[in-house]
PDB file of the backbone (N, CA, C, O) and the ligand in Angstrom, with CONECT records:
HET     ZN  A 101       1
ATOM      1  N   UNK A   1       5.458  22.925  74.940  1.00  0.00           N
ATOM      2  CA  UNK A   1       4.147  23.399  74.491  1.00  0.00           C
ATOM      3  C   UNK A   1       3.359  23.965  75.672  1.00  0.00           C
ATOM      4  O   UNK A   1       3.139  23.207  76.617  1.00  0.00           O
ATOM      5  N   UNK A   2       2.792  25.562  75.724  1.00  0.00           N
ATOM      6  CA  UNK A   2       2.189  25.987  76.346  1.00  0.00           C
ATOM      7  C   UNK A   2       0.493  25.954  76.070  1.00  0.00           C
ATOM      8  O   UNK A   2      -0.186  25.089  75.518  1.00  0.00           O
ATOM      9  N   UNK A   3       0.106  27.234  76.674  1.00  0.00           N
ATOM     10  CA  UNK A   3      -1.313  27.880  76.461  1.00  0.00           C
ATOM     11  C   UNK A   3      -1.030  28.674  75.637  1.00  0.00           C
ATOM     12  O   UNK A   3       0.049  29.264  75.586  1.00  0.00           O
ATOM     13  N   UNK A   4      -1.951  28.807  74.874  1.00  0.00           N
ATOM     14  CA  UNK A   4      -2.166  29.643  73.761  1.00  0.00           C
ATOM     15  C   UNK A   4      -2.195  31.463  74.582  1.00  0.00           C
ATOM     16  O   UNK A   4      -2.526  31.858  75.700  1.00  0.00           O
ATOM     17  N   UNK A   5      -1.760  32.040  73.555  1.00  0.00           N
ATOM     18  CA  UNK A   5      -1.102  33.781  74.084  1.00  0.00           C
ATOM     19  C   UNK A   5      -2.590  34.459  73.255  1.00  0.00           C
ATOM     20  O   UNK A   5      -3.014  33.959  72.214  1.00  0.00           O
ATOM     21  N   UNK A   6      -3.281  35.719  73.965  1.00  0.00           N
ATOM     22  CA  UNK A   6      -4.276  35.782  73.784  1.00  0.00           C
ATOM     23  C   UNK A   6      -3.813  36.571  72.582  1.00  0.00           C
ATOM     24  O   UNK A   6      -4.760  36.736  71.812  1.00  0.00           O
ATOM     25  N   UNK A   7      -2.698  37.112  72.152  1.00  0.00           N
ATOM     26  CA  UNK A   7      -2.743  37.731  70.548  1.00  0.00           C
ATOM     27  C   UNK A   7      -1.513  36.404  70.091  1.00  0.00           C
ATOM     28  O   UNK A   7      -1.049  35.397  70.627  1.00  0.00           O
ATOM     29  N   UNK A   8      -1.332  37.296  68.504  1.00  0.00           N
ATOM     30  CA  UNK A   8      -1.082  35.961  67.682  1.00  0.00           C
ATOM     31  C   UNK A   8       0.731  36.365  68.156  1.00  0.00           C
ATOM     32  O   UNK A   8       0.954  37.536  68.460  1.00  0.00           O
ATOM     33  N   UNK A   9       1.692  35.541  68.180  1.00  0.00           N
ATOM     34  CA  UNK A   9       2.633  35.606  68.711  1.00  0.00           C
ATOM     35  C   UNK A   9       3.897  35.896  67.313  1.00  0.00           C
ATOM     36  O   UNK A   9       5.047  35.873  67.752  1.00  0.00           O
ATOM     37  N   UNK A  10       3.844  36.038  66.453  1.00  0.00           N
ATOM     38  CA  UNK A  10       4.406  36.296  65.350  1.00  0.00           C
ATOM     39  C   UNK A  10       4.041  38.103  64.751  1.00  0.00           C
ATOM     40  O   UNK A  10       4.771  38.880  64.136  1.00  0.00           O
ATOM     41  N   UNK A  11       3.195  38.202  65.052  1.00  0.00           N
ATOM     42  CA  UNK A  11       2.434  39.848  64.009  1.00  0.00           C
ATOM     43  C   UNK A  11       2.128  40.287  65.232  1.00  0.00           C
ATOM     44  O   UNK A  11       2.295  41.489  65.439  1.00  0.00           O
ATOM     45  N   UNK A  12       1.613  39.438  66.323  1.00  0.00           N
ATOM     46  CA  UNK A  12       0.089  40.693  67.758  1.00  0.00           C
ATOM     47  C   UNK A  12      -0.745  40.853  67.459  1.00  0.00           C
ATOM     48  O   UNK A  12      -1.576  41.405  68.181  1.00  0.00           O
ATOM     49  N   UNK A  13      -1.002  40.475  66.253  1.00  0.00           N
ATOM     50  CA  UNK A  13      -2.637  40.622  65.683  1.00  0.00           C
ATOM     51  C   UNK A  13      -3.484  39.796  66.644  1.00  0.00           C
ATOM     52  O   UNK A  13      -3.286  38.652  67.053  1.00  0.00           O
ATOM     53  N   UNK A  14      -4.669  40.814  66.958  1.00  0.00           N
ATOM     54  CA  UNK A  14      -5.763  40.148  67.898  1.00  0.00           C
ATOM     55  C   UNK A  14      -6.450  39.255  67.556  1.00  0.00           C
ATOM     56  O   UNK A  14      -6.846  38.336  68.274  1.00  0.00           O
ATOM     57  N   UNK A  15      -6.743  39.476  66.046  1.00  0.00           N
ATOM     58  CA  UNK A  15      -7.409  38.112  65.158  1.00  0.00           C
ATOM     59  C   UNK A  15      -7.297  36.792  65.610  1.00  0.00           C
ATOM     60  O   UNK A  15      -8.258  36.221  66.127  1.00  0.00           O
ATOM     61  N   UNK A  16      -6.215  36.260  65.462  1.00  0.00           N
ATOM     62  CA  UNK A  16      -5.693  35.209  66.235  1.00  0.00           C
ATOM     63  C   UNK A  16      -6.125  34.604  66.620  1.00  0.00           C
ATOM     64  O   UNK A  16      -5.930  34.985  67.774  1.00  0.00           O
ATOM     65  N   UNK A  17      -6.945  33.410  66.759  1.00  0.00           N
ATOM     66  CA  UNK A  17      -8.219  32.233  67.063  1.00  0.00           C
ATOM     67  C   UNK A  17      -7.648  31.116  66.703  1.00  0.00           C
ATOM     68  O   UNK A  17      -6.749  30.626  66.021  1.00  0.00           O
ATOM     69  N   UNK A  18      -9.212  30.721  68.001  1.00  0.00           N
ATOM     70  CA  UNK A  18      -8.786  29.149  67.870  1.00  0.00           C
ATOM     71  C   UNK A  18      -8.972  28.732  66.519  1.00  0.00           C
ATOM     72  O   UNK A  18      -8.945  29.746  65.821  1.00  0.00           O
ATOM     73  N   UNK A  19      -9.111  27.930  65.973  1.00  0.00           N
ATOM     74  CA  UNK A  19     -10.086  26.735  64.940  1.00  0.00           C
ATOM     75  C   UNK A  19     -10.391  25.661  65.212  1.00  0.00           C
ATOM     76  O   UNK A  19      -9.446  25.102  65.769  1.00  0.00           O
ATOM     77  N   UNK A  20     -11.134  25.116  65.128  1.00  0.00           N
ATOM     78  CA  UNK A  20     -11.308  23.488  65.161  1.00  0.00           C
ATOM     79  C   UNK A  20     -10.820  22.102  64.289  1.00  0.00           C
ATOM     80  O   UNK A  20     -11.159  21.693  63.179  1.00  0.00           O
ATOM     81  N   UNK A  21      -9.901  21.591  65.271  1.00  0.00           N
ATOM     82  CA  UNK A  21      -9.215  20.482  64.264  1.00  0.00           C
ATOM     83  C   UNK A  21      -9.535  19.011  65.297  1.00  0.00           C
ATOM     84  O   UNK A  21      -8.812  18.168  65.828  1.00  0.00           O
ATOM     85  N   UNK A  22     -10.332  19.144  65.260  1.00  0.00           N
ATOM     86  CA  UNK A  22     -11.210  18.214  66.801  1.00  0.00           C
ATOM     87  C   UNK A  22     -11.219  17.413  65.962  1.00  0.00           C
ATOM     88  O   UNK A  22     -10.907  16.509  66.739  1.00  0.00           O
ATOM     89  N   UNK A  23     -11.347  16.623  64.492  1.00  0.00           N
ATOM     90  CA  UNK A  23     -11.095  15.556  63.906  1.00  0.00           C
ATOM     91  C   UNK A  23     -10.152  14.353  64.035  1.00  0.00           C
ATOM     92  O   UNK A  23     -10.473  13.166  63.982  1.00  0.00           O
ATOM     93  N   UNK A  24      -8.578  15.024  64.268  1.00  0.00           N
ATOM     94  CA  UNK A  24      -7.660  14.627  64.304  1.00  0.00           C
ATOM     95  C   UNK A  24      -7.438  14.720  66.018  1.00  0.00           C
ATOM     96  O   UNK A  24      -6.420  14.172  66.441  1.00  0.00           O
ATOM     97  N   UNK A  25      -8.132  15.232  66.782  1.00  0.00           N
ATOM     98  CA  UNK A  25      -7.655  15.660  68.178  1.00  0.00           C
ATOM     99  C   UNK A  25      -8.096  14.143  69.079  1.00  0.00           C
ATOM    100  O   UNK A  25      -7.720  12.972  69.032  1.00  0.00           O
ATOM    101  N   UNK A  26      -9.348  15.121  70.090  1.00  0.00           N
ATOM    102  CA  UNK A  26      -9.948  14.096  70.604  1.00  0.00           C
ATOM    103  C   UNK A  26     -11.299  13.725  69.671  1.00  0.00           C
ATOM    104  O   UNK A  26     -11.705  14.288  68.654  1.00  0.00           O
ATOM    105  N   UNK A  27     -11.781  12.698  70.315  1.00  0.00           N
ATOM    106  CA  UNK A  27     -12.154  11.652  68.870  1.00  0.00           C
ATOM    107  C   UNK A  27     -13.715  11.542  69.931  1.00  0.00           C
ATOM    108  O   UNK A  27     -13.636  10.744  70.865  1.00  0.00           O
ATOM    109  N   UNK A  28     -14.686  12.106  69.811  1.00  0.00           N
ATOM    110  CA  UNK A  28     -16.265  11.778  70.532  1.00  0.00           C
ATOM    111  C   UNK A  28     -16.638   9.968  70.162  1.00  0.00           C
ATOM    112  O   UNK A  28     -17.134   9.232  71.015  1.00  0.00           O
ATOM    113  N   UNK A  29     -16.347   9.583  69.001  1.00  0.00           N
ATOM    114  CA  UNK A  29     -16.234   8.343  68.736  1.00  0.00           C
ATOM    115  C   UNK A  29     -15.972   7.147  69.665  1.00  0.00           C
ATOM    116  O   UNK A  29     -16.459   6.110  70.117  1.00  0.00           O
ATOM    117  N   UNK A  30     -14.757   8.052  69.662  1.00  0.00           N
ATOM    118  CA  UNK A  30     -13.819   6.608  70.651  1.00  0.00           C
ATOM    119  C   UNK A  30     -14.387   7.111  72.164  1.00  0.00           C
ATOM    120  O   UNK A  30     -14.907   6.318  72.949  1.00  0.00           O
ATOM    121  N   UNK A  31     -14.232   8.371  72.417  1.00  0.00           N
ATOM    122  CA  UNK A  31     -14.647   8.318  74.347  1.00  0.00           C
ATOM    123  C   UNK A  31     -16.330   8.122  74.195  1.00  0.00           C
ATOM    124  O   UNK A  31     -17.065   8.512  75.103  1.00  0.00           O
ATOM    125  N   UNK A  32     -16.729   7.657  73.299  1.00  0.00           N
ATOM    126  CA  UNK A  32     -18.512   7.337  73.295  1.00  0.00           C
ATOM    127  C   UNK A  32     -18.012   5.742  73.661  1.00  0.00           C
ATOM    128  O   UNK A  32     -18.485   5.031  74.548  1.00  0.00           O
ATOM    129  N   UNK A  33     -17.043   5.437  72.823  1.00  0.00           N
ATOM    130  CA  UNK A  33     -16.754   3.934  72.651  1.00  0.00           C
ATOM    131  C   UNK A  33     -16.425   3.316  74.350  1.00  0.00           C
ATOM    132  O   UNK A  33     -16.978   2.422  74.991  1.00  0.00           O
ATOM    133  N   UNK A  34     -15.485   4.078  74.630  1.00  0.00           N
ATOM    134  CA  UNK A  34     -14.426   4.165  76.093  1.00  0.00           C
ATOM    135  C   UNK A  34     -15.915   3.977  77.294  1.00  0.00           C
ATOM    136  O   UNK A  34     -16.005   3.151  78.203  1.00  0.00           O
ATOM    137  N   UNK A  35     -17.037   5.146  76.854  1.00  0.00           N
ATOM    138  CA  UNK A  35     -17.660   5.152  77.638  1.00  0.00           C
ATOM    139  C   UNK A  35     -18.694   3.932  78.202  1.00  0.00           C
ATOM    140  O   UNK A  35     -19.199   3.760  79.311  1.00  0.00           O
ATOM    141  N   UNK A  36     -18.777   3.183  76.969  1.00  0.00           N
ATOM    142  CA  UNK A  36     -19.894   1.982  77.100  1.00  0.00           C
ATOM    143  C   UNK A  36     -19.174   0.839  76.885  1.00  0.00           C
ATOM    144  O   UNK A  36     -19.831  -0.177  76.657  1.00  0.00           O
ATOM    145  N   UNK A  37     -17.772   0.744  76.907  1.00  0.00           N
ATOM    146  CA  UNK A  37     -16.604  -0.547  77.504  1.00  0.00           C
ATOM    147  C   UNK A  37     -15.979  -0.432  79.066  1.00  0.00           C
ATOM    148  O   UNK A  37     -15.652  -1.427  79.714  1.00  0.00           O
ATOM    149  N   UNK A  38     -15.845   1.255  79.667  1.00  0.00           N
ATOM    150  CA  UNK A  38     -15.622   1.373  80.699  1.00  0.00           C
ATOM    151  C   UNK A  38     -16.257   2.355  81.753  1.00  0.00           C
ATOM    152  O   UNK A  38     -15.817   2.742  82.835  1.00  0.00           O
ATOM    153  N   UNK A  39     -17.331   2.612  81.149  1.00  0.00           N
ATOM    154  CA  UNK A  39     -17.713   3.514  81.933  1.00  0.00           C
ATOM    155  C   UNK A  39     -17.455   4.855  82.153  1.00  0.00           C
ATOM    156  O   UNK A  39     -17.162   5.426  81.103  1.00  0.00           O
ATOM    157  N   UNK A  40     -17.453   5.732  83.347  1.00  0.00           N
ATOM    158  CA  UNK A  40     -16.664   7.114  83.126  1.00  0.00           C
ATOM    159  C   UNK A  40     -15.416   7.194  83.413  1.00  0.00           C
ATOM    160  O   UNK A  40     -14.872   8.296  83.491  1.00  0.00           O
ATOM    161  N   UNK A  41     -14.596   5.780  83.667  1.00  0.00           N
ATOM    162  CA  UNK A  41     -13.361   6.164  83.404  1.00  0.00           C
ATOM    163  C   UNK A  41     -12.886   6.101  82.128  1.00  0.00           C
ATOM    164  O   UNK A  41     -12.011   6.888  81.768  1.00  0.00           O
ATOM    165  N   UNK A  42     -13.451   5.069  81.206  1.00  0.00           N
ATOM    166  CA  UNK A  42     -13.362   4.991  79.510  1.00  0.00           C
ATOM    167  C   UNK A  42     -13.792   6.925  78.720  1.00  0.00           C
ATOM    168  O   UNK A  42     -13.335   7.500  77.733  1.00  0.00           O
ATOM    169  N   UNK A  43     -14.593   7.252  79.522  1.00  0.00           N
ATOM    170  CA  UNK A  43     -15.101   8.599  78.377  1.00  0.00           C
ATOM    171  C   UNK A  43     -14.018   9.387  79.042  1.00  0.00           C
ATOM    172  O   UNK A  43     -13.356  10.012  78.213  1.00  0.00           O
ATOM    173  N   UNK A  44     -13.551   9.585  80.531  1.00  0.00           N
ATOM    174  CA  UNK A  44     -12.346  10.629  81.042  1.00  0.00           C
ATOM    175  C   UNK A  44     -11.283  10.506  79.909  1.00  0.00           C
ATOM    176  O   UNK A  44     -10.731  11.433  79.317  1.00  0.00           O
ATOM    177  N   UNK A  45     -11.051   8.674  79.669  1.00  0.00           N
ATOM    178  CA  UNK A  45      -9.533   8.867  79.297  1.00  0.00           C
ATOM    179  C   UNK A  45      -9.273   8.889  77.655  1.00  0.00           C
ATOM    180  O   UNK A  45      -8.171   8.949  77.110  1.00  0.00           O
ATOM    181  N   UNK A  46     -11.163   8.794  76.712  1.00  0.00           N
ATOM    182  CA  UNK A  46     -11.181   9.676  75.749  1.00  0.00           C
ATOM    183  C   UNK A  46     -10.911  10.891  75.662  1.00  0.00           C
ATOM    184  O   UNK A  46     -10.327  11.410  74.711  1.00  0.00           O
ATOM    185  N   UNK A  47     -11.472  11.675  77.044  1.00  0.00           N
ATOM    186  CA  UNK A  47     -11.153  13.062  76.855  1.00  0.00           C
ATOM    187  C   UNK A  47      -9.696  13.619  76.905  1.00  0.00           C
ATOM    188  O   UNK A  47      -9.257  14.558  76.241  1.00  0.00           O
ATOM    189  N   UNK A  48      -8.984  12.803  77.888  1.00  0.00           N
ATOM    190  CA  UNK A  48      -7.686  13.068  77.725  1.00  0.00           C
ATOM    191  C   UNK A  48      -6.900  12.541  76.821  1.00  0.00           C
ATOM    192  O   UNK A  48      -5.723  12.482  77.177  1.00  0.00           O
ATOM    193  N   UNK A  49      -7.221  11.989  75.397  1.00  0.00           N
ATOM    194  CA  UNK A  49      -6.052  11.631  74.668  1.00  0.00           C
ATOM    195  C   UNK A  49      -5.432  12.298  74.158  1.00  0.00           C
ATOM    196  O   UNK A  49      -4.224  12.105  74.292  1.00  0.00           O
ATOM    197  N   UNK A  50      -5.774  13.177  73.497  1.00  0.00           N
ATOM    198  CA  UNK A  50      -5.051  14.571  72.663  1.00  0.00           C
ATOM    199  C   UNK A  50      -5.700  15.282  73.279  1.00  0.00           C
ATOM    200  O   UNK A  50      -6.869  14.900  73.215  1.00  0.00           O
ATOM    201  N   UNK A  51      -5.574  16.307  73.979  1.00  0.00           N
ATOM    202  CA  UNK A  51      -6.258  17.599  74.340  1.00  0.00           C
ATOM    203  C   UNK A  51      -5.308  18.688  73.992  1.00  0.00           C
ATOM    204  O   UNK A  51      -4.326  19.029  74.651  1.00  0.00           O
ATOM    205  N   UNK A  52      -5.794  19.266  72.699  1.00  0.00           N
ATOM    206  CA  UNK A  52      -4.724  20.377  72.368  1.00  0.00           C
ATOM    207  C   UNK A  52      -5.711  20.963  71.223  1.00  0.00           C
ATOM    208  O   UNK A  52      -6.503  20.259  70.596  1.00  0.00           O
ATOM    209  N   UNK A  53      -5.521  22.528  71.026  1.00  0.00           N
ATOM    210  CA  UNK A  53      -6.091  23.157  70.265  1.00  0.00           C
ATOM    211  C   UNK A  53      -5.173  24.158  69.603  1.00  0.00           C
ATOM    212  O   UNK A  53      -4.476  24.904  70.289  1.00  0.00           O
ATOM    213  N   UNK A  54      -5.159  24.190  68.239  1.00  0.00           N
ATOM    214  CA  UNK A  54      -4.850  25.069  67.106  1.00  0.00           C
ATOM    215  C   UNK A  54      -5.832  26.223  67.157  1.00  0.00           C
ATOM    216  O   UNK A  54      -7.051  26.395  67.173  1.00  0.00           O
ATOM    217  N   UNK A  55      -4.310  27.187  67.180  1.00  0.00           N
ATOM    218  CA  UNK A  55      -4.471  28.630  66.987  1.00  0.00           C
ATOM    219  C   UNK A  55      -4.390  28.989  65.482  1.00  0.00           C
ATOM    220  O   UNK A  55      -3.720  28.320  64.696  1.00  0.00           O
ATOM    221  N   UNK A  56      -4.938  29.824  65.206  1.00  0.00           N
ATOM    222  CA  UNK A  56      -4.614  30.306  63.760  1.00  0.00           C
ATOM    223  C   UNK A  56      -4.665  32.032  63.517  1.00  0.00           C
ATOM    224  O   UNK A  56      -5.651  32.532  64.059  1.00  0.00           O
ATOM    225  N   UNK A  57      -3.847  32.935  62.856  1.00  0.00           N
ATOM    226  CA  UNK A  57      -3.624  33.937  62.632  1.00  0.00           C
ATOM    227  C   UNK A  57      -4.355  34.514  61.568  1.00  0.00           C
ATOM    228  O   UNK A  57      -3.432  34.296  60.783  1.00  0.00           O
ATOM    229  N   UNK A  58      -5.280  35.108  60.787  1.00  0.00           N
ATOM    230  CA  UNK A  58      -4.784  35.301  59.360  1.00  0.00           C
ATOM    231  C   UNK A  58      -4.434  36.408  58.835  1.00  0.00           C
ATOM    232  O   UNK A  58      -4.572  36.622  57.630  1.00  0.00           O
ATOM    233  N   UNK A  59      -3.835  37.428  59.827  1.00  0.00           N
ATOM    234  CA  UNK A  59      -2.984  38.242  59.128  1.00  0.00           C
ATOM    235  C   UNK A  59      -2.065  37.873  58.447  1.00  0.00           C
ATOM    236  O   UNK A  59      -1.928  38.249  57.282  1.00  0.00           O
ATOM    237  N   UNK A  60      -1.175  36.983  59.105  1.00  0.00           N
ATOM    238  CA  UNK A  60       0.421  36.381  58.816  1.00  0.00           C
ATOM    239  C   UNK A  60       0.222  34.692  58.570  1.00  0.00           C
ATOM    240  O   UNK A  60       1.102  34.065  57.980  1.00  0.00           O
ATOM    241  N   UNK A  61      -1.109  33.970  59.117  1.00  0.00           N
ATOM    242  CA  UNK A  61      -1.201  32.827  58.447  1.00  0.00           C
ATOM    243  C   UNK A  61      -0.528  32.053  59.490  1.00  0.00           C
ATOM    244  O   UNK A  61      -0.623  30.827  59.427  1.00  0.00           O
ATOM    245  N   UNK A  62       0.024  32.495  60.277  1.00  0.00           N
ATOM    246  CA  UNK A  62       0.773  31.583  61.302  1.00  0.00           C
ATOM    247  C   UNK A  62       0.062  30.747  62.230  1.00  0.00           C
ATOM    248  O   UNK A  62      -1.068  31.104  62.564  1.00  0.00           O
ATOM    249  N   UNK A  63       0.511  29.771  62.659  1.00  0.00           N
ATOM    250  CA  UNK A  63      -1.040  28.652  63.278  1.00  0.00           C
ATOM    251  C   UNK A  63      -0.247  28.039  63.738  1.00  0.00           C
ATOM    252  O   UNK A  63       0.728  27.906  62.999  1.00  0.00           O
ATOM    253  N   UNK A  64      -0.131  27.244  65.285  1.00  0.00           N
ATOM    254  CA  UNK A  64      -0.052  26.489  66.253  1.00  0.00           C
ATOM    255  C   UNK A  64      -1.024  26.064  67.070  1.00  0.00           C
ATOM    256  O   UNK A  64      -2.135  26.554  67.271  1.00  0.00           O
ATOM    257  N   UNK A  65      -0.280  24.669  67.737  1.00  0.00           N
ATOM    258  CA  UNK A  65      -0.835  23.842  68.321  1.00  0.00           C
ATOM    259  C   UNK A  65      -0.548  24.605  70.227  1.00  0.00           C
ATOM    260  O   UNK A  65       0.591  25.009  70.458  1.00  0.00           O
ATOM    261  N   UNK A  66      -1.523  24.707  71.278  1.00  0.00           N
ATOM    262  CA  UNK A  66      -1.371  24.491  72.306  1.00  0.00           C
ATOM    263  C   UNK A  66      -2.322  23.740  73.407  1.00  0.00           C
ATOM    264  O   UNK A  66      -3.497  23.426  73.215  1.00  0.00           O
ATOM    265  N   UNK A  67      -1.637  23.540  74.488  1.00  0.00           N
ATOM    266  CA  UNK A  67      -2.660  22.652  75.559  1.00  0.00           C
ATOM    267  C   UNK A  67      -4.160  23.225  75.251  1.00  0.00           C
ATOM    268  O   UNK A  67      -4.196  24.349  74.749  1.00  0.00           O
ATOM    269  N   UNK A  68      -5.346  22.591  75.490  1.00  0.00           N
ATOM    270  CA  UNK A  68      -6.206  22.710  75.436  1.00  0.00           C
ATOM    271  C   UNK A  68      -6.919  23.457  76.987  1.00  0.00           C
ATOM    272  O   UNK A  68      -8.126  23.686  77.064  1.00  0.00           O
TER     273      UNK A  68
HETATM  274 ZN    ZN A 101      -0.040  36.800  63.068  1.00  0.00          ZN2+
END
């Protein structure tokens, strides 16, 4: 798993964007939580639990996950 390619990698369509699936990703919840059990190493290692962002196409509908 890379960085996301600035067109969509299936069609080249420029469309091609992020979206937000920050629900399922990293969680503000838990590194709020992390933050006031450990401090700023608790909110860092919220931030690093999932760090990855979905691309989405909608010419072709095609959508992946890359590093954030
Ligand atoms: Zn596409």
């Amino acid at each position: 798993m890379g960085y996301a390619p600035s067109k969509c990698p299936v069609c080249g369509s420029y469309k091609w964007m992020k979206v937000d699936k920050s629900k399922k990703g990293f969680s503000v919840g838990k590194a709020a939580a992390g933050g006031v059990l450990l401090g700023p190493v608790g909110l860092l290692g919220g931030a690093l639990g999932k760090k990855t962002v979905t691309y989405y196409c909608p010419d072709c509908h095609f959508e992946h996950e890359y590093k954030g």
